[in-house]
Every structure is written in structure tokens, then in C-alpha cells.
N, C-alpha and C positions, 0 to 999 in steps of 0.2 A: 905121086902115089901117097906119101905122109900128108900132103893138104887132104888128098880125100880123106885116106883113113880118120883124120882129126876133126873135117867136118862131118862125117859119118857119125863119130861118137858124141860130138857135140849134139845132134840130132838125135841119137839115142838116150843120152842124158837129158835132154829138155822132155823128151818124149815120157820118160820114169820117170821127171819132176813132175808132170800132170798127172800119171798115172797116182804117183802118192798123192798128191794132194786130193786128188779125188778120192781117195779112199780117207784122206783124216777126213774130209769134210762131210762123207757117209758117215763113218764112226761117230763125230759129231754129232749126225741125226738119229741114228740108231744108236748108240750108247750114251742117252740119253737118263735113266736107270741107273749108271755105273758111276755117276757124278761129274762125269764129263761135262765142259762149257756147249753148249748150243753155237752154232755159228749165227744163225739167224735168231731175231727175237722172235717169242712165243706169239706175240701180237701183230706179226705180217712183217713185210720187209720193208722198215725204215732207216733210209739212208743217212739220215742224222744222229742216229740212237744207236747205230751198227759200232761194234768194239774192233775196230780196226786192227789192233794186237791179234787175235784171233786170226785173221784174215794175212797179216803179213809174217807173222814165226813162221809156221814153216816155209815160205818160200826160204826166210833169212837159215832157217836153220838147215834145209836139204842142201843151198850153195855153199854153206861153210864148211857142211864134213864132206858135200862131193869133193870141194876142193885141197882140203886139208889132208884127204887120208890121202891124196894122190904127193904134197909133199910130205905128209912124215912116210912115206914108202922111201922117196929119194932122195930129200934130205936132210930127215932127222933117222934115218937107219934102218927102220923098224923093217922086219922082214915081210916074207908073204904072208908067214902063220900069224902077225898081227890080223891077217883081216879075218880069221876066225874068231879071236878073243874079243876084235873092236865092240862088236853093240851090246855085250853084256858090260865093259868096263864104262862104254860109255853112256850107257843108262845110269850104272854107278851111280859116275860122278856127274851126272846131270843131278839125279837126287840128291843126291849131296851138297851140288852146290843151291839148292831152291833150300835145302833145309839148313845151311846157315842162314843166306838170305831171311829165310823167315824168322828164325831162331834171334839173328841180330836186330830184326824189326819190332820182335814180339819183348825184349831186353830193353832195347830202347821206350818201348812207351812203357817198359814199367818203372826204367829210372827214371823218367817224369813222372810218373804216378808215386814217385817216392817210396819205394819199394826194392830192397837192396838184394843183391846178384842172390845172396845164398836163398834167401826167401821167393826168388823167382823161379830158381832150381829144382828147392821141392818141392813147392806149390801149383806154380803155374806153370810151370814145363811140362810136365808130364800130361796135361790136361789137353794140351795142345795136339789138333790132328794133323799131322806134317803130312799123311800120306794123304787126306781130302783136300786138305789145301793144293798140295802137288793136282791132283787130277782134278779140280775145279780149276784152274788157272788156265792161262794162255801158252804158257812154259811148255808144259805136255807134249802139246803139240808141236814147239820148237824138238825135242827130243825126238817124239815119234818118227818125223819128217826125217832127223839127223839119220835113224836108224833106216828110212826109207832109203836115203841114201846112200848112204852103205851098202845098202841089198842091190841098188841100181848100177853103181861102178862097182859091184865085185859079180855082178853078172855082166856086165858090160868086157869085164876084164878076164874073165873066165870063156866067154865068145871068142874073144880075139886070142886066146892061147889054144881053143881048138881049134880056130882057122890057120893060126899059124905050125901047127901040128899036122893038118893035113896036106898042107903047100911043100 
């Protein structure tokens, strides 16, 4: 009875891994407008020029947090009501951590450029669009997937407390 149940869920979670991925790779095409990366090139489907990043984030990122919330649930503590707070904390620090990333990128080539920290700060920091850069990248989409995730095992896990509520 646990082999089923487990390959039952497994087959529901591969199932909501396509389903999300299908929809970033819609979003994709249709939010097109909003700054988002394009999956395919504008110029037809060429499989040498294709940005592979694009195509493998969100797989990398829906298996990480499908897997991960199911250990910080059991063993790093966190309770049930983490899984209400997870995809606004972890949108967060998704941005947050793409806006060091960029910040230490954007530091870096100005200390080559010979150009020292304070003078980066007031000048050229603030010029910088951290949030189009966020949504022109390939990152996004590791993000968006993680929060598809989350939606997939906590309906997943919300099923199986009402089957086991009725039994």
C-alpha cells in the first residue's frame, strides 16, 4: 500500500512538472511584451542558436523545491504553515539573490574600469535595472517553476489529507 501511494505521487508530481513547464513555456510565448526571454528564436527553430538555460531552469528548479520543501517539512522543522508563507519568501530571496549576483557583476567590471566602490554607488548603481534584468534572464524561470512547485506538492499534499480524512 506505501509503494502505491508513493508511486501514485510520483506520477502526480511528474504530471504538475509538465503541467508547469507548459505553462512557463506559454508565458514565454505570450509574455513576450513584459520582457520576458522568448524560448524559441524569433527566426524559426534553430537547434544550434537555441539557449539551452532557458529550456533546463525550470526543470532544475521545480525538482529542487519539489524536493526540498518535502525535507525542510521533516527535517529542518518547519511546520505545515511554512507552506503558506514558502512562495512569497521564496520569490524573495530568489531576487535577492539574482540582485547580488548582478550587483557583484556590475562592481566587478567597474573595478576594472578603474572606478572605485563609492563612485559605483552613486553613479552607476542606481542606473541599473535589477528588475529587467531579473525578467530578461533565464533565472525567472528557475523561480517561477520553484513556485510551480510548491503549488504541485502542496496540492498533492492537501489530496492525500482529504483522502485520508475520509477513510
Amino acid at each position: 500500500m506505501v509503494c502505491m501511494i508513493a508511486e501514485n505521487r510520483n506520477i502526480k508530481a511528474f504530471a504538475g512538472f509538465l503541467v508547469v513547464y507548459a505553462l512557463l513555456f506559454a508565458l514565454s510565448q505570450f509574455g513576450k511584451g513584459s520582457g520576458l526571454l522568448d524560448w524559441l528564436q524569433p527566426k524559426g527553430f534553430d537547434l544550434y542558436r537555441l539557449d539551452y538555460a532557458l529550456w533546463l531552469m525550470p526543470i532544475s528548479g521545480f525538482f529542487l523545491v519539489y524536493f526540498a520543501l518535502a525535507w525542510a517539512k521533516t527535517e529542518a522543522g518547519f511546520g505545515k504553515y511554512f507552506n503558506y508563507v514558502f512562495p512569497v519568501l521564496y520569490f524573495i530571496v530568489s531576487y535577492s539573490a539574482f540582485y547580488a549576483a548582478v550587483f557583484y557583476y556590475q562592481m566587478n567590471n567597474a573595478f576594472f574600469a578603474n572606478i572605485n566602490f563609492s563612485k559605483f554607488v552613486e553613479t552607476i548603481n542606481p542606473t541599473i535595472n535589477y528588475w529587467g534584468f531579473f525578467l530578461n534572464s533565464s533565472f525567472i524561470y528557475f523561480a517561477l517553476a520553484g513556485i510551480g512547485a510548491w503549488l504541485v506538492r502542496f496540492l498533492i499534499e492537501m489530496g492525500e489529507e482529504e483522502k485520508a480524512a475520509e477513510a
